[in-house]
C-alpha positions as CSV (number, residue, x, y, z in Angstrom):
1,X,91.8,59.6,-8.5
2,X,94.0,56.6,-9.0
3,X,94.1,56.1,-5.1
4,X,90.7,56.9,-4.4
5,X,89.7,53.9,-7.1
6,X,92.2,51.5,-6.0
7,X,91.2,51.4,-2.5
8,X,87.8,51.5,-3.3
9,X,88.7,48.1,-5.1
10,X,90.2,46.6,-1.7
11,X,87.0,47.8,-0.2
12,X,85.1,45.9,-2.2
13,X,87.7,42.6,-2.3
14,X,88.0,42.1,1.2
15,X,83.7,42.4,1.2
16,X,83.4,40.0,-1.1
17,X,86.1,37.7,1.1
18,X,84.1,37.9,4.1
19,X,80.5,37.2,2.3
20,X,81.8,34.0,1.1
21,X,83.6,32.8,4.1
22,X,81.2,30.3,6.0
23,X,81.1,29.1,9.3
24,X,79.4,26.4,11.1
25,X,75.7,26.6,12.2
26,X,75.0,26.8,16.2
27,X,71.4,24.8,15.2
28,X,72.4,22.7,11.8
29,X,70.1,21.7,9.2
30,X,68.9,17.7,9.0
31,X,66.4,16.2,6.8
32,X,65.1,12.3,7.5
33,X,64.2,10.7,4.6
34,X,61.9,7.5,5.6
35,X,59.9,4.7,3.5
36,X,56.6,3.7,6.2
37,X,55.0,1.1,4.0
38,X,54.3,2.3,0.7
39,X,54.1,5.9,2.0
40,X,57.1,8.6,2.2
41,X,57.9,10.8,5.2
42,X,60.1,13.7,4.9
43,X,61.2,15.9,7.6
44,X,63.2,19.3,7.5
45,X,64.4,20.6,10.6
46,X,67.2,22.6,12.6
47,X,68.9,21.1,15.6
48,X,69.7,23.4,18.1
49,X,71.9,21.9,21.4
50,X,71.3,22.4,25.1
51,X,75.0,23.5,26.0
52,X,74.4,23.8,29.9
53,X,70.9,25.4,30.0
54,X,67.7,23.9,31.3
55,X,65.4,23.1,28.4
56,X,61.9,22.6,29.2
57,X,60.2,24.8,31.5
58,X,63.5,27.4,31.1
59,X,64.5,27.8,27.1
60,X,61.0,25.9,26.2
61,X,58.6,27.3,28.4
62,X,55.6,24.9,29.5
63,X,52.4,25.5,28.1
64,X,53.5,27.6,24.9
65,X,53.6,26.7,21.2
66,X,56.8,26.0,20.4
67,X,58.6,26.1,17.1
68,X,59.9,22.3,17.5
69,X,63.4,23.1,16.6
70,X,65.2,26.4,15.5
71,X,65.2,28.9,12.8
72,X,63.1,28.3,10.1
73,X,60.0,26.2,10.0
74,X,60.8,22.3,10.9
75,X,58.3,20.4,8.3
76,X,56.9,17.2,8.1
77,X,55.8,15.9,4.6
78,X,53.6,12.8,3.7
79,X,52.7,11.5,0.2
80,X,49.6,9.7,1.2
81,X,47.0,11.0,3.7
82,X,47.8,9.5,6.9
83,X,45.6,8.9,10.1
84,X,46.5,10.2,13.6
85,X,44.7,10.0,16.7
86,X,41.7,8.4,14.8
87,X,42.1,11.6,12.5
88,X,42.9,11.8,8.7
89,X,45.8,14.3,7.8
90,X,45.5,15.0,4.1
91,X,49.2,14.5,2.4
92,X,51.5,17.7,1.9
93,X,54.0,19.6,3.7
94,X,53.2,20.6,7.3
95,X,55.3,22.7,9.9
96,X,55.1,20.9,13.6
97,X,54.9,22.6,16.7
98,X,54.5,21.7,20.2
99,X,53.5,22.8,23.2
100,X,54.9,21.1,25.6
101,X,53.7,20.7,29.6
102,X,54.7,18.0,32.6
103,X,51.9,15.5,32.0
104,X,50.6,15.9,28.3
105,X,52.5,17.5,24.8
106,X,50.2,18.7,21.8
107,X,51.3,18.1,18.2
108,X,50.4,20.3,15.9
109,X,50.5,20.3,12.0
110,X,50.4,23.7,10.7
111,X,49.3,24.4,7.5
112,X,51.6,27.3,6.7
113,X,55.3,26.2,6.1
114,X,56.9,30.0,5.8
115,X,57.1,31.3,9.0
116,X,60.7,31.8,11.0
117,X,59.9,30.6,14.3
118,X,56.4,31.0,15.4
119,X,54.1,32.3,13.3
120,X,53.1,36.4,13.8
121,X,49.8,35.4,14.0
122,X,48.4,32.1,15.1
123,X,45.6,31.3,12.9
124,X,43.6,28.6,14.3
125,X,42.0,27.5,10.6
126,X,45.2,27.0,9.7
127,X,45.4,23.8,12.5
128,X,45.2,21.0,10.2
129,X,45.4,18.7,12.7
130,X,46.2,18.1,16.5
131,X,47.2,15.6,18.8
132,X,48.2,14.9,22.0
133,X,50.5,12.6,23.4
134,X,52.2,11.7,27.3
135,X,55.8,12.5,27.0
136,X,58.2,10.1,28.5
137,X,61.0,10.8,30.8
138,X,64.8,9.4,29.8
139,X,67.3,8.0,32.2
140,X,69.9,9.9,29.9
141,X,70.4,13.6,28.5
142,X,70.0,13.8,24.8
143,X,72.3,17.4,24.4
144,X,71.2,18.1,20.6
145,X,67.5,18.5,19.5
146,X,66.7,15.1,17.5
147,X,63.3,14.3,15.5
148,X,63.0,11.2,14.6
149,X,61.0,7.7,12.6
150,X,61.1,5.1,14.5
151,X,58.6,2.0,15.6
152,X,58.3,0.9,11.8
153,X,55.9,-1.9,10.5
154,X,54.1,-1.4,7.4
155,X,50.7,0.0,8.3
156,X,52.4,2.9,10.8
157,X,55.4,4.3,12.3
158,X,55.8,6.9,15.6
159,X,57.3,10.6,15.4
160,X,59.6,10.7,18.0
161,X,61.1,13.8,19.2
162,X,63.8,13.7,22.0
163,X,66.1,16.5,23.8
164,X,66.9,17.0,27.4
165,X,65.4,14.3,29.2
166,X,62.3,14.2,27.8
167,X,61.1,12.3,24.7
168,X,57.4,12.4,22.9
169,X,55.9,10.5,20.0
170,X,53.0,10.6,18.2
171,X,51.9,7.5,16.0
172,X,50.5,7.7,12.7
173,X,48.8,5.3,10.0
174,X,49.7,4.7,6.3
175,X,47.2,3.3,3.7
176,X,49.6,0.5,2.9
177,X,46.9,-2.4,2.9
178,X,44.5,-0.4,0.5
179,X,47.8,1.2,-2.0
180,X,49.0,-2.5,-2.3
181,X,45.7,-4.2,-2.9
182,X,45.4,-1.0,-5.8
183,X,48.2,-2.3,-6.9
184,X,47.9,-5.8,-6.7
185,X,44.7,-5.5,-9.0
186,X,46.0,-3.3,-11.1
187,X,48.7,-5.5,-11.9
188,X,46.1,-8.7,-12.1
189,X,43.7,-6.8,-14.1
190,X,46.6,-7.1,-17.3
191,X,48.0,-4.2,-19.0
192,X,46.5,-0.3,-19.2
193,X,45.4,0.9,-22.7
194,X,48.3,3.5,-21.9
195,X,51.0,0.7,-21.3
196,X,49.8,-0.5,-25.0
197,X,50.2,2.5,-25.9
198,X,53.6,3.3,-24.9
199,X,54.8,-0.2,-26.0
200,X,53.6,0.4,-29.5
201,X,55.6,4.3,-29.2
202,X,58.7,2.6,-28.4
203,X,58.0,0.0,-31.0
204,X,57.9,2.3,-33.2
205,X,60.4,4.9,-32.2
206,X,62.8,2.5,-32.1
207,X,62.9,0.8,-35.2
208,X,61.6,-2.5,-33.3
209,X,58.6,-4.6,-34.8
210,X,56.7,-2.2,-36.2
211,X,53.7,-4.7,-37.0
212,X,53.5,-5.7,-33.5
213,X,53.8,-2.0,-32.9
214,X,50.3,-1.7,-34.8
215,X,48.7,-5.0,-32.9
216,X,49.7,-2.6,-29.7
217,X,48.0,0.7,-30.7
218,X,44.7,-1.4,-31.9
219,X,44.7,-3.0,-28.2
220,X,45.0,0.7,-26.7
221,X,42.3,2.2,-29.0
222,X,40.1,-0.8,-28.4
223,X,40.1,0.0,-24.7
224,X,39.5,3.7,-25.0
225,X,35.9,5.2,-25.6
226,X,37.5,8.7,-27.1
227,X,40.0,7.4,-29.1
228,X,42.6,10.0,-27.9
229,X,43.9,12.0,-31.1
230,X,47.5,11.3,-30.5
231,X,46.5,7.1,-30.4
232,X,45.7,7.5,-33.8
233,X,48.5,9.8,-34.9
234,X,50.8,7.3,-33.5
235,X,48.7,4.4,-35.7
236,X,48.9,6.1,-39.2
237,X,52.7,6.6,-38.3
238,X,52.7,3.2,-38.4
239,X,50.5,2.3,-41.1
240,X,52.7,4.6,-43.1
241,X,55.6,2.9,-41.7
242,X,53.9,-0.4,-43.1
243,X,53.4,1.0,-46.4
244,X,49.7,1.3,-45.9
245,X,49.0,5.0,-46.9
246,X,45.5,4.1,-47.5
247,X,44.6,3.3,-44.4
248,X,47.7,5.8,-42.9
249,X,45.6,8.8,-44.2
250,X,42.0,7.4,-42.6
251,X,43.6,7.3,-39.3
252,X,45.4,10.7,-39.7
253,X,41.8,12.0,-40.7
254,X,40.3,10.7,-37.4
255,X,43.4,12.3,-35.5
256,X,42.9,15.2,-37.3
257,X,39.1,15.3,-36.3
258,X,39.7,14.5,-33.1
259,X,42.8,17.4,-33.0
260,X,40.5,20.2,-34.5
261,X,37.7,19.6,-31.6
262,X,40.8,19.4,-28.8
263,X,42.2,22.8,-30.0
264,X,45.7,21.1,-30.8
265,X,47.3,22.6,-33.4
266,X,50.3,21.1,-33.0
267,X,48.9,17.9,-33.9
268,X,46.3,19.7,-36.5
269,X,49.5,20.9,-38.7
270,X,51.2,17.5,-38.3
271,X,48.4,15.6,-39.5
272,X,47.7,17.7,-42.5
273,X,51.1,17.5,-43.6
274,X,51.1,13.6,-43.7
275,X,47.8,13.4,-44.9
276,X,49.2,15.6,-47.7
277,X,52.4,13.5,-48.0
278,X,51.0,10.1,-48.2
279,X,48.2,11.2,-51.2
280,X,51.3,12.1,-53.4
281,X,51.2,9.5,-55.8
């Protein structure tokens, strides 16, 4: 029985050996990480090399959707929408495929990210957008599948993808002028009743200047119509702080008010135990 356990136990060692031994990938993983404007791109993808075999019209055959690199999905994600080919592409995470032929490529953003390799069923809706460029014909052999950003200037960049000798791009726009003129007046139009507010919190949690603190949460509720609940929690804090419990226990009321209607009760229990503290004579 001895035996019969202890090789069982080399059984299992020598599995456990192999499962964590890890070779290198024939495709390896790359992800480009690329500021266009104010916009971020990110791309995902495997890179699979040509090691002696014809590529397109061969390995890639012309005229079929194509998977744009190996394994899984190769995404492409923006953070603002972006325009291409006079099109709007909402931001998110897209999978890109191609179909590539001699005079014309098709770009496609995919809507569903999960698939390994093409996707079992090619579900037109699911086209979020498509493009199509002229592909381009290098004087030298690019031998590993490469995706790239390239072409930068603030208001739009070019997806470039290149293998073999032939290389395609597709340009797209960033909102740059309209996020920095947001901005700009943002920035022009003074501070936010929040940034009052969280100077007053940090006032306040910090043991700074706690009556500038109060000057701070007055400026925030002066710019807000509702008078958010946890404005004036933050006020009778510092009232109490003050040594006005008077006017510490109005303010908690209104919280309090305000609290009850928002279903709160986190801030319903903390008000009515200050309220309660502060009336002890």
């Amino acid at each position: 029985m001895k035996k019969i356990i202890i090789v069982f136990a080399i059984i299992i060692a020598n599995f456990t050996i192999e499962a964590q031994v890890k070779t290198p990938q024939s495709s390896p993983k790359s992800t480009i990480m690329q500021a266009v404007g104010l916009t971020d791109v990110e791309i995902n993808y495997s890179r699979p090399s040509a090691r002696g075999r014809a590529v397109f019209g061969n390995l890639i055959p012309f005229g079929k959707v194509w998977r744009t690199g190996a394994n899984e999905n190769t995404t492409v994600s923006f953070s603002d929408d972006v325009v291409i080919d006079g099109k709007t592409l909402k931001k998110g995470t897209y999978s890109l495929f191609t179909v590539p032929k001699i005079e014309s490529w098709e770009i496609i953003f995919y809507k569903t990210t999960d698939n390994w390799g093409n996707p079992e069923e090619w579900k037109e809706d699911n086209v979020a957008l498509r493009a199509t460029v002229k592909p381009e014909t290098l004087n030298k052999s690019v031998e590993t599948f490469t995706i790239g950003i390239s072409g930068l200037d603030n208001n739009f960049a070019f997806l470039e993808i290149y293998w073999e000798n032939s290389y395609a791009a597709v340009k797209f726009e960033v909102p740059t002028q309209q996020k920095a003129t947001a901005n700009i007046e943002k920035a022009l139009s003074g501070p936010t009743s929040a940034d009052y507010f969280s100077a007053a919190q940090f006032l306040f949690q910090s043991n700074g200047d706690t009556a500038k603190a109060l000057v701070y949460v007055n400026k925030a509720l002066d710019m807000t119509k509702d008078k958010p609940f946890w404005y004036n929690r933050l006020k009778s804090l510092i009232q109490a702080k003050l040594g006005d419990k008077k006017g510490a226990i109005e303010t908690a009321k209104a919280s309090l008010a305000a609290a009850e209607i928002a279903k709160n009760q986190d801030y319903v229990k903390m008000n009515k135990d200050s309220i309660a503290e502060w009336s002890k004579n």
